[in-house]
N, C-alpha and C positions, 0 to 999 in steps of 0.2 A: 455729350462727350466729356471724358473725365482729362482732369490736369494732368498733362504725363505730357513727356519726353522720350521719343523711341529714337532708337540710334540704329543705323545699318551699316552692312557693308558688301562691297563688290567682290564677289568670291573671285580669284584668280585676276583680278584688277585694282590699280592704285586709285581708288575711291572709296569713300567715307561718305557718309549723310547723317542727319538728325532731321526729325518733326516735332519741332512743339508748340501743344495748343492748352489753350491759357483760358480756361472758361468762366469759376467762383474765380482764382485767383484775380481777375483781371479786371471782375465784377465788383470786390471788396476793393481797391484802387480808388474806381470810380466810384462808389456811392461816398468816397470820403469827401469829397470836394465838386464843385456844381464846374465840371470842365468845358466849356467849348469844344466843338467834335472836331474842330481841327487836332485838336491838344490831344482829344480819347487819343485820336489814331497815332499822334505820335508816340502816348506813352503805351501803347498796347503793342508798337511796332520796335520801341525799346526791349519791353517787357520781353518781348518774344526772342528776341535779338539776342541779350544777357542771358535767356535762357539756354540757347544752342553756344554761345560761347563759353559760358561756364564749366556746359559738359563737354568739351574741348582742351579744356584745362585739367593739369593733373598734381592739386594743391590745396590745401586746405584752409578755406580764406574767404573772401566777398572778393568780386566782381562788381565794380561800381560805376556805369554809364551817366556823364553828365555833360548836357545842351545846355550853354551859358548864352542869354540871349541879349541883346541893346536895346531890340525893338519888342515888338507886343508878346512875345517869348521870352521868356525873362530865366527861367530854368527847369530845366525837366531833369529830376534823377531818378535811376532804378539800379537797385541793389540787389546782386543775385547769390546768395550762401552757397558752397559745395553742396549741402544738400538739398538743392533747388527749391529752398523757402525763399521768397521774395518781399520787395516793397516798392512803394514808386510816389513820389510825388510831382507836382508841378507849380513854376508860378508864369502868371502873366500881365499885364495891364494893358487896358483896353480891348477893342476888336480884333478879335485874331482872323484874320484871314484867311481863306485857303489859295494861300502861294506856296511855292517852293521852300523848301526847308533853309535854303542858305538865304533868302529875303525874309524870312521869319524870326532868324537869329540877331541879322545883321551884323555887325561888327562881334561877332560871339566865336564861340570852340565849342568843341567838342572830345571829351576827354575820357578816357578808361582807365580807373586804377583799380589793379591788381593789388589787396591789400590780406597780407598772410596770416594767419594767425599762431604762428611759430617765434613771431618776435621779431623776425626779419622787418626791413625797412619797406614800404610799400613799395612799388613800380607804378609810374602814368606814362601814357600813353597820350599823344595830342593826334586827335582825328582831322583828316586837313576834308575843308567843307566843298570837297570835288563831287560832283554830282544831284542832282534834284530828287532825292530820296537816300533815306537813313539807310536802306539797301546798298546803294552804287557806294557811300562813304566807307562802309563797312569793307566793303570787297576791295577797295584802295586801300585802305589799312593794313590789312590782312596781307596783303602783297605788298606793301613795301618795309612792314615792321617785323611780318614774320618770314615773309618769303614761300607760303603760301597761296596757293591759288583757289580760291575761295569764291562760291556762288550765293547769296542769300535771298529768299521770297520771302516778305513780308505782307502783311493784313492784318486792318483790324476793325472791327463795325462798334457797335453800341454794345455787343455781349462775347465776345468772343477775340481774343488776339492768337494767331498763328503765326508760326516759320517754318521755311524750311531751309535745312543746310546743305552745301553738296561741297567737297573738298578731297581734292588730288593730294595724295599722301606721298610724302616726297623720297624719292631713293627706292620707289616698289619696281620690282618686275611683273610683270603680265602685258594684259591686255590694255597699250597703252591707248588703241581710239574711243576706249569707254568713257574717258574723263569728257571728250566730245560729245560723246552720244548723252551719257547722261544728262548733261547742260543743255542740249538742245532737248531731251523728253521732259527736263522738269518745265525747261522756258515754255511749254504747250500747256501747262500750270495756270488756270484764271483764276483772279481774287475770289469771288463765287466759288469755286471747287476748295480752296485752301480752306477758306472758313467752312464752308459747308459738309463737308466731306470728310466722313472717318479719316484719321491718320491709316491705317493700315491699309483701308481702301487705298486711299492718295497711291501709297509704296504701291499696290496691286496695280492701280490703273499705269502707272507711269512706269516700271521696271518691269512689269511680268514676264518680259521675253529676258532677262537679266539673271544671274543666279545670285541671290541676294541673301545675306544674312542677315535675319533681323533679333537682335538682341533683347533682354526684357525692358520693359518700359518702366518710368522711373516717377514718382510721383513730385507732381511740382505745386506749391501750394503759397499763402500768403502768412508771412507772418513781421511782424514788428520786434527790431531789440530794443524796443524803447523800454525805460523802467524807471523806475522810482530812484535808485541804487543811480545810474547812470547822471538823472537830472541832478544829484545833489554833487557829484563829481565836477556835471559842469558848474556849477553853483561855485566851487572850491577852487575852481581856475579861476572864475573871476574875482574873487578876494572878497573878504568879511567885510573889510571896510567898504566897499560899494556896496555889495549885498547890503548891509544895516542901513544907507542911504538909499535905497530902495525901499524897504523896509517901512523907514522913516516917513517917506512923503504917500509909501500906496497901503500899507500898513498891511502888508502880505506880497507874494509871489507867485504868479502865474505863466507856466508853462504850457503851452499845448502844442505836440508832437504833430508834426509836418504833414507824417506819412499816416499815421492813425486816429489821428484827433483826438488821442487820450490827454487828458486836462490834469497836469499834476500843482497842487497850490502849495506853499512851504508859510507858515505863518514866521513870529519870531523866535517861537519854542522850536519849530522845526527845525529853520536855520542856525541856530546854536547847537542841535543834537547833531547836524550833519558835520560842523565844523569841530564841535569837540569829539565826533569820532575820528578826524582827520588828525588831532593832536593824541590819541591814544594809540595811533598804529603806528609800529614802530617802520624806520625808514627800510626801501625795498629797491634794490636796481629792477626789480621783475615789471614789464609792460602787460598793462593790463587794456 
């Protein structure tokens, strides 16, 4: 099955849905880092999650889901672009268990920021840690920050992350016992069938007697904004003078990126050329 994101809808009924299934993308994640399969499944249950909320949104920005953990979960983020390229990391220490996601965190959050790329100032979002699955948190979310009523199916194995979305659109006329019927045909939904099962199957098995609109499907894939360009940015926040006492005692700088393991080194010539390009650019109110 190919990365992609299919969106539908319930002709003459206030209902929306999405499928997205998360195959290389979800694949290049995990070979970054050696995860515990507690952990796959949560970042693949992310993954999938960011996916259908993103295409939900109608902005031009990243989508940034992040589990702050006390305990053997320490943090998981995934970052979703309007045009569904993604990234994901995680960290942990020690055995991770499979318990429930809110003794996993312990004293942790969980947080959504909406971050635009027009200049505007971000928005977050604090997810409260109601329910034993990234599912049940999500659908509280969604009903109390958007006022939305909101269904989400999650899965995810060793090669594959799915979701499905299902959401009552608010202010519609029609057929309003569809929002019912559809929730109870997706709940008939098994992990086994979500991963395993064409997306468009899935819509066939589960709506067939339903007059559904299915939209084109949208390619969803992995990509990293880490760069060279960026790492010496961050370099120039934290100031010459630390930098060169870095410098001083390791006699270079090493970088390596969370989410793609690219390894960037700045010697002392480097770190001078990034800094004296910061004294030749003249001042800018513009955020970059």
């Amino acid at each position: 099955m190919k990365d992609a994101l299919f969106r539908f809808l319930f002709e003459g009924a206030p209902v929306r849905g999405e499928l997205a299934t998360l195959d290389q993308t979800y694949r290049e994640v995990l070979a970054r880092h050696d995860y515990p399969p507690v952990l796959r499944a949560m970042i693949g249950e992310m993954m999938a999650a960011a996916a259908l909320l993103s295409a939900t949104l109608k902005f031009n920005g990243s989508l940034i889901m992040q589990m702050h953990g006390t305990d053997a979960v320490r943090l998981v983020v995934v970052e979703c672009n309007a045009d569904l390229s993604m990234r994901a990391t995680a960290r942990w220490e020690g055995e991770v268990k499979p318990l429930p996601i809110r003794e996993l965190l312990g004293n942790g959050k969980f947080v959504i920021t909406l971050d635009p790329q027009n200049g505007q100032h971000p928005y977050q979002g604090v997810v409260s840690l109601e329910g034993d699955s990234i599912a049940a948190m999500l659908e509280t979310y969604m009903l109390r920050s958007e006022q939305l009523e909101t269904r989400f199916w999650l899965a995810a194995n060793d090669h594959r992350a799915t979701g499905l979305l299902l959401q009552k659109l608010p202010d519609s006329q029609g057929d309003e016992d569809a929002w019912e019927r559809a929730g109870h045909l997706a709940g008939t939904l098994t992990e086994a069938e979500l991963l395993e099962v064409p997306p468009k199957e899935i819509m066939h098995r589960l709506f067939h007697q339903e007059d559904l609109r299915v939209f084109d499907d949208h390619a969803i894939q992995f990509r990293c904004s880490c760069s060279r360009e960026r790492v010496g940015s961050m370099l120039r926040m934290v100031g010459i003078d630390e930098i060169r006492a870095v410098l001083a005692e390791q006699g270079s700088i090493d970088i390596q990126c969370e989410f793609c393991n690219t390894r960037y080194e700045f010697d002392k010539v480097d770190v001078e050329q990034v800094f004296s390009s910061q004294l030749s650019q003249p001042a800018t109110g513009t955020r970059h």
